[in-house]
C-alpha positions as CSV (number, residue, x, y, z in Angstrom):
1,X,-26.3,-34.8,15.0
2,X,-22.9,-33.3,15.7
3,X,-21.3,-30.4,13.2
4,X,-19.3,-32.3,10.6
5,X,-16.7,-29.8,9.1
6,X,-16.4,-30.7,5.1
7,X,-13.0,-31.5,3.2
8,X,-11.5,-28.8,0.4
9,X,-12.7,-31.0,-2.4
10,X,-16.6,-31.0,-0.9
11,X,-16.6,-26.8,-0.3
12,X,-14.9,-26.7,-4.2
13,X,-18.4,-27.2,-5.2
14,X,-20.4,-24.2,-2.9
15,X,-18.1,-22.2,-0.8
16,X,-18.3,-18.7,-0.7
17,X,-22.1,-18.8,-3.5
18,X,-25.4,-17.6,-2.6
19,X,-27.3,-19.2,-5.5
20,X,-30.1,-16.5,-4.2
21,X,-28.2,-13.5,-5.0
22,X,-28.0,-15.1,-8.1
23,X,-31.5,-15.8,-9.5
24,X,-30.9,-19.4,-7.6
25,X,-28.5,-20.6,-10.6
26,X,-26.3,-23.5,-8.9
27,X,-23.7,-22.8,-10.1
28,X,-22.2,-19.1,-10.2
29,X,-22.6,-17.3,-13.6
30,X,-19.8,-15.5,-15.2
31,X,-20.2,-11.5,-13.6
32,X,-19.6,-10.0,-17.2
33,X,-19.5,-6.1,-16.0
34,X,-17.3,-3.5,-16.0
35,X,-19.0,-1.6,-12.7
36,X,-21.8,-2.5,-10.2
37,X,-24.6,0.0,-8.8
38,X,-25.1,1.1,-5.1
39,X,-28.4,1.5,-3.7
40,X,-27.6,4.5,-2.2
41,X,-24.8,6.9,-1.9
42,X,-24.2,5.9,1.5
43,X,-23.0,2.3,0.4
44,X,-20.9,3.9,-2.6
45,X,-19.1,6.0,0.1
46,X,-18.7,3.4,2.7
47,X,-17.1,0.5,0.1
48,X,-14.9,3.4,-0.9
49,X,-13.7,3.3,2.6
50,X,-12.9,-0.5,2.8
51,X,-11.4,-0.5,-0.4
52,X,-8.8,2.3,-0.2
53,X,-7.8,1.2,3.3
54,X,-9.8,4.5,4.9
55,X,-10.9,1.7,7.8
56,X,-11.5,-1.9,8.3
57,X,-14.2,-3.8,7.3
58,X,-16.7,-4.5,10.8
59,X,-17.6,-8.0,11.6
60,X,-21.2,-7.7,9.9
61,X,-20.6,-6.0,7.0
62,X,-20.4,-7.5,3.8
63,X,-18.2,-6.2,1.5
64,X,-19.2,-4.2,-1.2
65,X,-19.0,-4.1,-4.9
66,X,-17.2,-1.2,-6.7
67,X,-15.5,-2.1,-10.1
68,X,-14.1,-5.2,-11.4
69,X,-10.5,-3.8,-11.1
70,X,-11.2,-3.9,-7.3
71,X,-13.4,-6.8,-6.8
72,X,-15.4,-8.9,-8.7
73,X,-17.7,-11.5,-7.7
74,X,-16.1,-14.6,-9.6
75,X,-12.6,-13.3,-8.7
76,X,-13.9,-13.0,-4.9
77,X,-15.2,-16.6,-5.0
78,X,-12.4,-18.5,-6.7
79,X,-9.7,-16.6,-3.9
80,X,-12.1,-17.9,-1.1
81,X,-12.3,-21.6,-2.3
82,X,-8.5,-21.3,-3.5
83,X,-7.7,-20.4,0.4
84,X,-9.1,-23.6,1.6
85,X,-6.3,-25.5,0.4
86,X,-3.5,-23.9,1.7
87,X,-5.3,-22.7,5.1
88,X,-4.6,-19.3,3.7
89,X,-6.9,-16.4,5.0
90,X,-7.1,-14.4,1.5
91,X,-5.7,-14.6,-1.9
92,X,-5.3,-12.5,-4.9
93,X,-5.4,-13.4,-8.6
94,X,-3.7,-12.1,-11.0
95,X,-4.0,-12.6,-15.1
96,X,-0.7,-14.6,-14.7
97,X,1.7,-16.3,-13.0
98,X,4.1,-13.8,-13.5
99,X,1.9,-11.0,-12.4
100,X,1.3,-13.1,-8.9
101,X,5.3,-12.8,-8.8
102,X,6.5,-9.8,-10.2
103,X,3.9,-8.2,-7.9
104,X,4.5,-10.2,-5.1
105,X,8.3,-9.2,-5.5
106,X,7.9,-5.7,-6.4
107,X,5.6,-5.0,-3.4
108,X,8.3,-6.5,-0.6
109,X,11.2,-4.9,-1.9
110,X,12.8,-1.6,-2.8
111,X,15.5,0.1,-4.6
112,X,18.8,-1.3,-2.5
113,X,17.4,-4.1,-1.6
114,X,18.8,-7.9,-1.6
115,X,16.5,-11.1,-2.7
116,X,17.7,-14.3,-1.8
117,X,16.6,-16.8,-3.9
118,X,16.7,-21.0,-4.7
119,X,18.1,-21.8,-8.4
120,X,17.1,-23.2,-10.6
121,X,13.6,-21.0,-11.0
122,X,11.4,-20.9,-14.2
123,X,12.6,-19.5,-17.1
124,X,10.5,-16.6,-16.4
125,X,11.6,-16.3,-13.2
126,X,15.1,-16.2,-13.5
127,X,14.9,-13.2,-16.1
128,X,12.6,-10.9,-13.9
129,X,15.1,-11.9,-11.2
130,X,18.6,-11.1,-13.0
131,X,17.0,-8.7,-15.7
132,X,14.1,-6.6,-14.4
133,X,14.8,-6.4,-11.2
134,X,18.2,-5.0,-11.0
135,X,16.9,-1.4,-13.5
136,X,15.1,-1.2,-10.1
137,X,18.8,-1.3,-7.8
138,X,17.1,-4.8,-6.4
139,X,19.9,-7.0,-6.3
140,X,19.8,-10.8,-5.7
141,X,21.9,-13.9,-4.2
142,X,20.8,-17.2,-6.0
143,X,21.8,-21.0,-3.6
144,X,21.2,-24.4,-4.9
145,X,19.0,-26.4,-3.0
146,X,21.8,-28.9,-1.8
147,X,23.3,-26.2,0.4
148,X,23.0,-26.7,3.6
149,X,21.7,-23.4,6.6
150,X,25.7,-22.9,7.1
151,X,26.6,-23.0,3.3
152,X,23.9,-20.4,2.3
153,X,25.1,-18.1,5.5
154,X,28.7,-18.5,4.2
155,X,27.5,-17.7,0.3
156,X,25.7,-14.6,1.5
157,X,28.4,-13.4,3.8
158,X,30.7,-13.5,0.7
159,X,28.1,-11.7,-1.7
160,X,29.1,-8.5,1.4
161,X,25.5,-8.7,0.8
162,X,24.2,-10.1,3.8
163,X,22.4,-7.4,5.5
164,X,20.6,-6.6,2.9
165,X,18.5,-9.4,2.6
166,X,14.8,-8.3,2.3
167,X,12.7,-10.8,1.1
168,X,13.7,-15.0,0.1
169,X,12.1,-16.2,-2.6
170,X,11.9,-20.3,-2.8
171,X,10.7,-23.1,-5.9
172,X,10.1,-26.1,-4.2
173,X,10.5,-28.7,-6.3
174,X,12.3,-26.6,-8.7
175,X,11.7,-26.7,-12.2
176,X,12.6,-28.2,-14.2
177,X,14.8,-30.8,-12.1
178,X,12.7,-31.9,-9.1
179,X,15.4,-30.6,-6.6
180,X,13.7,-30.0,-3.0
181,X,14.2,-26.8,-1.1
182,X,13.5,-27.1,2.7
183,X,11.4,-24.0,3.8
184,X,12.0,-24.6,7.4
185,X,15.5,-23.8,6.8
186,X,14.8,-20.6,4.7
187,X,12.7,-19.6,7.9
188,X,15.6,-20.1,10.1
189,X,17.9,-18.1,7.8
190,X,14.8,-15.2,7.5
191,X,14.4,-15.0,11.6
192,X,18.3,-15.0,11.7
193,X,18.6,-12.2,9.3
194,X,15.5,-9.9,9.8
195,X,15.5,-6.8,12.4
196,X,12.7,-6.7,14.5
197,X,11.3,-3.7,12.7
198,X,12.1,-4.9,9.3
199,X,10.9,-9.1,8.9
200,X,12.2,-11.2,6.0
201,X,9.3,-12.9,4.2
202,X,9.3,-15.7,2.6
203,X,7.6,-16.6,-0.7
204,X,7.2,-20.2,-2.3
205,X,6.5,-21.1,-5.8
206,X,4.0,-23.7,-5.1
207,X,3.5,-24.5,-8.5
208,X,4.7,-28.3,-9.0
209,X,2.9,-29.2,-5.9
210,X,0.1,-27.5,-6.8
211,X,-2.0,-26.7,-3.5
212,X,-2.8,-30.1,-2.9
213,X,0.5,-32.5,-2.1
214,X,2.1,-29.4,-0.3
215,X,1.6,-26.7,2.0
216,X,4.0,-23.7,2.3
217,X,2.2,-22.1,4.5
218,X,2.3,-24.3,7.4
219,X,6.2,-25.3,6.8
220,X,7.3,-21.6,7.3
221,X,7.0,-19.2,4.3
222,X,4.5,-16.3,4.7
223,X,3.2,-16.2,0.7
224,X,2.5,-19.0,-1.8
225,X,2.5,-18.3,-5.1
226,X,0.7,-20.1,-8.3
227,X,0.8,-20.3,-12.1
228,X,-2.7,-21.3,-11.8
229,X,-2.4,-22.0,-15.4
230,X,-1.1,-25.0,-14.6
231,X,-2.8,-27.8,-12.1
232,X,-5.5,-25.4,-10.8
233,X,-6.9,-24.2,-13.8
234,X,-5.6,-27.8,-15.4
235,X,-6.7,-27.6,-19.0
236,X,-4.6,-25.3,-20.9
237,X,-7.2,-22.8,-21.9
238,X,-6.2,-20.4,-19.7
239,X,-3.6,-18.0,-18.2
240,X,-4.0,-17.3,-14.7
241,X,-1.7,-16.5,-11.3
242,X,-2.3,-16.6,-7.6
243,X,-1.0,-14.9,-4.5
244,X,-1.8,-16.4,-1.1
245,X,-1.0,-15.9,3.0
246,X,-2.6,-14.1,5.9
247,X,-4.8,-11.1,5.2
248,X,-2.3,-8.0,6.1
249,X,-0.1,-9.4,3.3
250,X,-2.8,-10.3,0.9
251,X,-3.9,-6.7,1.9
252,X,-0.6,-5.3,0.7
253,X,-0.3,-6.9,-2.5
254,X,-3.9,-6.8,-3.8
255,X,-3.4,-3.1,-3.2
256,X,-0.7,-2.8,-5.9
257,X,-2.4,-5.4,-7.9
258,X,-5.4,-2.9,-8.0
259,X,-2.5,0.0,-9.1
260,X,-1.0,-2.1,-11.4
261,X,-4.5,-3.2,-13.1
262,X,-3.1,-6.7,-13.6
263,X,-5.9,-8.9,-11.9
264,X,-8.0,-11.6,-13.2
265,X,-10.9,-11.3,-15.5
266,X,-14.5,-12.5,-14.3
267,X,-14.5,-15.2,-17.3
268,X,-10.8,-16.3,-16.3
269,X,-12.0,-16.3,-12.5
270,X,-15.1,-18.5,-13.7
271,X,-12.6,-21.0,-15.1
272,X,-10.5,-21.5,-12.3
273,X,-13.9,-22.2,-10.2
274,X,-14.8,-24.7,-12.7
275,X,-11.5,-26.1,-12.1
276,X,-11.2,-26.3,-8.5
277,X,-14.0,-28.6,-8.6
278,X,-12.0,-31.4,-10.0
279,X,-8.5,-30.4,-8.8
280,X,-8.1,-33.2,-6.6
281,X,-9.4,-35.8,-8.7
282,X,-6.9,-34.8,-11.4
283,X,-4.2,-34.8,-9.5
284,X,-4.6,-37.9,-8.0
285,X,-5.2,-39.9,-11.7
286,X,-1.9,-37.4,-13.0
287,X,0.5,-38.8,-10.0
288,X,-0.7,-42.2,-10.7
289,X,0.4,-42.0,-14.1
290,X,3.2,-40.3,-13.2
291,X,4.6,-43.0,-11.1
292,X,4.1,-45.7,-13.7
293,X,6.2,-43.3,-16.5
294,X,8.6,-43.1,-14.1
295,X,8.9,-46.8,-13.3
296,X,8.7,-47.4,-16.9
297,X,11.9,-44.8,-17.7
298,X,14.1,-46.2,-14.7
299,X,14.9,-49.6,-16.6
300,X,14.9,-48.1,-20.2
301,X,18.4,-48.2,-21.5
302,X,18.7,-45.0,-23.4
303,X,17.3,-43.4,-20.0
304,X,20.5,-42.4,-18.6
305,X,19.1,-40.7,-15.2
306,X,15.2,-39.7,-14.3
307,X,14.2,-36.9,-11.8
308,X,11.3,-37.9,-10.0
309,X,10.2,-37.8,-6.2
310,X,9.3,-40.9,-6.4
311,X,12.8,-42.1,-7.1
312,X,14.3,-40.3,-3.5
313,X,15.4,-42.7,-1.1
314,X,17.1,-42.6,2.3
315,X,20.5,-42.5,1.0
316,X,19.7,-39.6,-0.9
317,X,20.0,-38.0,2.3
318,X,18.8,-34.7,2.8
319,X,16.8,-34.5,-0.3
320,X,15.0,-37.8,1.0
321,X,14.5,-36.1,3.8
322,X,13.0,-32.6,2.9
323,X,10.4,-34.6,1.0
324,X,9.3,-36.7,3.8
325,X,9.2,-33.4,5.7
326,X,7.5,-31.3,3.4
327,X,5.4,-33.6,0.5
328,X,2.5,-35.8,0.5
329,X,2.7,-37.2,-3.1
330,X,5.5,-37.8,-5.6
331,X,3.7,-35.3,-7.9
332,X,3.4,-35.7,-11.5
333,X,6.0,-34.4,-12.8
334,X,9.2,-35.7,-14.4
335,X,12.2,-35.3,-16.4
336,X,14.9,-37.6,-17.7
337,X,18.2,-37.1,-19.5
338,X,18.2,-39.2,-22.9
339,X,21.2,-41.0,-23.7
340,X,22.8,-38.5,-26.3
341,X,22.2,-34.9,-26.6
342,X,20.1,-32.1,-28.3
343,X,19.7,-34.1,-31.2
344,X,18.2,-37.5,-30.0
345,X,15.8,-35.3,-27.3
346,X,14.8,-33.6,-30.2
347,X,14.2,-36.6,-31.9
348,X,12.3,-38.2,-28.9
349,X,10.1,-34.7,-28.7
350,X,9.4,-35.0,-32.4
351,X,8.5,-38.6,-32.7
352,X,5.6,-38.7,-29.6
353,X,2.0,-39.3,-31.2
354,X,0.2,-39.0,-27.8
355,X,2.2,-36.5,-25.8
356,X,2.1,-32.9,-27.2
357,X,5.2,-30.8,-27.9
358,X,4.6,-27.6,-25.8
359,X,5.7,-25.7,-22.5
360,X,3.3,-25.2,-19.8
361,X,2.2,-27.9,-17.4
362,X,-0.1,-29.8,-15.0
363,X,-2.8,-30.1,-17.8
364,X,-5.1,-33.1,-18.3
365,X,-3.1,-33.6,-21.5
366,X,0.8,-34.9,-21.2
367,X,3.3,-33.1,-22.3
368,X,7.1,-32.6,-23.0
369,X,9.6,-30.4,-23.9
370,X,13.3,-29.3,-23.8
371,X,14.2,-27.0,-20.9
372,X,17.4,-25.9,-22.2
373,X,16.4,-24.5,-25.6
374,X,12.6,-23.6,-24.4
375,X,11.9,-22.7,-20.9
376,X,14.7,-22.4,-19.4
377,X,16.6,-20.6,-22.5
378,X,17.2,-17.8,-21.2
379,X,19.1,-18.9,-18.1
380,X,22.6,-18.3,-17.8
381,X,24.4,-21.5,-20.0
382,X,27.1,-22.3,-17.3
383,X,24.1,-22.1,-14.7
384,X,22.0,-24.4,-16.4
385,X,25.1,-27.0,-16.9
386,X,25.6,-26.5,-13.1
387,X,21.9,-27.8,-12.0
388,X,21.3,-30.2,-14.7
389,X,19.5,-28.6,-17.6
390,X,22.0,-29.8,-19.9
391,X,20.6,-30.2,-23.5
392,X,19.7,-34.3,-23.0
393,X,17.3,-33.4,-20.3
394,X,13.8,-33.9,-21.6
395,X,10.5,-32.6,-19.0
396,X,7.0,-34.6,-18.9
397,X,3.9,-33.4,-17.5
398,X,1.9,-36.7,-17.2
399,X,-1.9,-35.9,-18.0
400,X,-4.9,-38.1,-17.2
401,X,-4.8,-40.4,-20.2
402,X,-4.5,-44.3,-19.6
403,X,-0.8,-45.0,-18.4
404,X,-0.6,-47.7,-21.0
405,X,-1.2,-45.6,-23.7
406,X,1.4,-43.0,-22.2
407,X,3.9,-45.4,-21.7
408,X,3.5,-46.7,-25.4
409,X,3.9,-43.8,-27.1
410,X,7.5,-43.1,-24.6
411,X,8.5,-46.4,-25.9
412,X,7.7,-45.7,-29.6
413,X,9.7,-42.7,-29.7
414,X,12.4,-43.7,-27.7
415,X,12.7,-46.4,-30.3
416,X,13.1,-43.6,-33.0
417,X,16.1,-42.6,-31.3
C-alpha cells in the first residue's frame, strides 16, 4: 500500500507523542516540573548550546530538555500539532494573547521605528499600539480596511512617516466589525517599502478565523498570531496566546519570550492539546449556527444592519472579494446594530437566558456583549464612531448549542426591547 499523508484533524490526536517515553500513557500527561535531569554533563552542556543559539541543532539530534522556561514537553507538543494548521514550521506559546503580540511587536521593532497597522484592532490591541508603544519612540500609522494599495501609500506619505515603516501589523476580519483586510496587498506595500537589508514583516491577527477557515501564512504575511483563548483552546477555562511562521522568526521571538519569562505553563499547554483534538469539529457546528443567527437577524425589524461574512456579496465589491480570496468559511462570528442605542443593547444583553454576558470569544458557549463600553472602551470615541462601534452595535460568538435554542432566546430578548 502506498503512503497516505493524514489530515490536521487526524495528527491532533498523536503528532509529535511517544506514548513510550511516557510509561505508554496514550495520551500525554501534564509535565508538572520546574527542571529536567541530564544523564550526563555532556548533554547539560550540549542543550545549553542549542538553546542559547551557541550552534544549530544537527539533523539527528533531538532536542533536549533544560527548564520549563525554555522548553517543556507539553508546550513542545501543542506548538508542533498547532503548526500543522497553518503549514507553519515552529510556533511559540505564550500565557496570552497579548504576550504572543506585545512580544511579537517588541521583538521587530525599535525605538524610531514606524508600525503600520489595520483599525479597528482589539481593545487590547489598540492600547499597546497608541499607549505602550509610543514610551518606547515606536510610533504607528493606523488605515481602514476599505483603503485601497494607493490610498494607504498616500496616508503614509502624509504621516512624513513613510520610510520608517518597520513592521505591518494586520486583523483580518477585524474585531469587532467583520471588516476584511487583504494581506496580499499589505505584502505588496511591505516589498515596496522594505530595503533589501532591512524587510518589512508582516503579522496577522488570525484570531476570528481561528487556524482553520484561514491561512495567513500562505496569502503573504510572515507571522500569525492567536488568542488561543479563544477557538483553539475553545472552552473558556483558559488564557493562552500563540506566535507562528518559519523557524528563523519563531527563533527570534521565542528567544525574547524565554527573556521576558512570559510562556505557557505545562497544564495550560496540556489544555490547548486537549483542545486541538476537537478544534475542527467545533468550528464547523459554531459556523453552522452562526449562519442560521445570522439569517435569523437579517429579517428582524429592530435589526437595523448585521456584520457577517456570510452576508458579503458581489456588489460589496472589494470586501466580497478579499473573502473569496482569502476565507474558506463565514466564521462564527457576528455583530448587529439594534435599532436604538446603549440603552435597548443593554437591554437586549440583559434579557438573554441562554447566551452569557461576557467578553472573550470562540467558546463552545455563545456569547455577547457591547464593544463600545467593554472591549473596545478604550479606543479613541471618534475612531470607534468612524468604523462602526457605535453604542447600538451588539457582538455574538455563536457556541455549539442547538441553533433553535439560540435563536429563541435572540428572539425573547429582542422582544424585551
Amino acid at each position: 500500500m502506498s503512503e497516505h499523508s493524514f489530515s490536521p484533524e487526524s495528527l491532533m490526536m498523536s503528532f509529535g507523542y511517544k506514548p513510550e517515553l511516557s510509561e505508554g500513557a496514550i495520551k500525554c500527561p501534564i509535565f508538572q516540573t520546574s527542571t529536567f535531569a541530564f544523564k550526563k554533563a555532556e548533554d547539560g552542556k550540549a542543550f545549553f548550546e542549542v538553546a542559547y543559539g551557541k550552534r544549530e541543532k544537527s539533523d539527528e539530534e533531538e532536542l533536549g530538555l533544560i527548564y520549563s522556561r525554555l522548553n517543556n514537553p507539553n508546550l513542545q507538543i501543542t506548538e508542533d500539532r498547532l503548526c500543522l494548521w497553518d503549514g507553519a514550521q515552529d510556533a511559540a506559546i505564550f500565557e496570552s494573547g497579548m504576550g504572543a503580540i506585545s512580544s511579537m511587536l517588541m521583538e521587530f521593532l525599535n525605538p524610531g521605528d514606524v508600525l503600520l497597522h489595520s483599525v479597528p484592532v482589539y481593545g487590547g490591541t489598540d492600547h499597546f499600539i497608541n499607549h505602550v508603544l509610543p514610551k518606547w519612540g515606536i510610533q504607528s500609522v493606523g488605515v481602514n480596511p476599505y483603503q485601497d494599495k494607493a490610498e494607504v501609500m498616500k496616508e503614509l506619505e502624509a504621516s512624513g512617516m513613510k520610510d520608517k515603516v518597520r513592521f505591518i501589523y494586520l486583523e483580518t476580519p477585524a474585531n469587532p466589525t467583520n471588516a476584511l483586510v487583504d494581506i496580499g496587498m499589505f505584502r505588496e506595500i511591505a516589498n515596496e517599502l522594505q530595503k533589501e537589508e532591512e524587510p518589512i514583516y508582516i503579522g496577522v491577527d488570525n484570531t476570528y478565523m481561528g487556524p482553520i477557515w484561514q491561512h495567513p501564512l500562505k496569502l503573504g504575511a510572515d507571522l500569525v498570531i492567536y488568542s488561543a483563548t479563544k477557538y483553539i483552546g475553545g472552552h473558556s477555562d483558559l488564557v493562552a496566546g500563540a506566535c507562528l511562521g518559519s523557524a528563523d522568526l519563531i527563533k527570534r521571538v521565542k528567544g525574547f519570550r524565554t527573556f521576558m519569562g512570559n510562556m505557557a505553563g505545562p497544564h495550560t499547554g496540556w489544555l490547548l492539546m486537549r483542545s486541538l483534538e476537537t478544534l475542527k469539529v467545533r468550528m464547523e457546528k459554531q459556523a453552522a449556527n452562526a449562519e442560521e443567527v445570522a439569517n435569523f437577524l437579517n429579517t428582524h425589524p429592530k435589526v437595523e444592519k448585521v456584520y457577517y461574512l456570510g452576508n458579503l456579496k458581489p456588489e460589496d465589491g472589494r470586501q466580497y472579494e478579499i473573502f473569496k480570496k482569502q476565507c474558506s468559511s463565514n466564521g462564527a462570528m457576528l455583530a448587529f446594530d439594534i435599532e436604538g442605542g446603549e440603552k435597548e443593547a443593554f437591554k437586549f444583553l440583559n434579557s438573554t437566558k441562554l447566551i452569557k454576558l461576557a467578553v472573550s470569544l470562540g467558546s463552545t458557549e455563545s456569547l455577547a456583549e457591547h464593544p463600545a463600553t467593554m472591549t473596545h472602551s478604550d479606543v479613541n470615541e471618534e475612531l470607534r464612531n468612524k468604523i462602526n462601534i457605535t453604542s447600538s452595535l451588539v457582538r455574538i460568538s455563536v457556541g455549539v448549542e442547538d441553533a433553535k435554542d439560540l435563536i429563541w432566546d435572540i428572539e425573547q430578548a429582542l422582544e424585551k426591547v
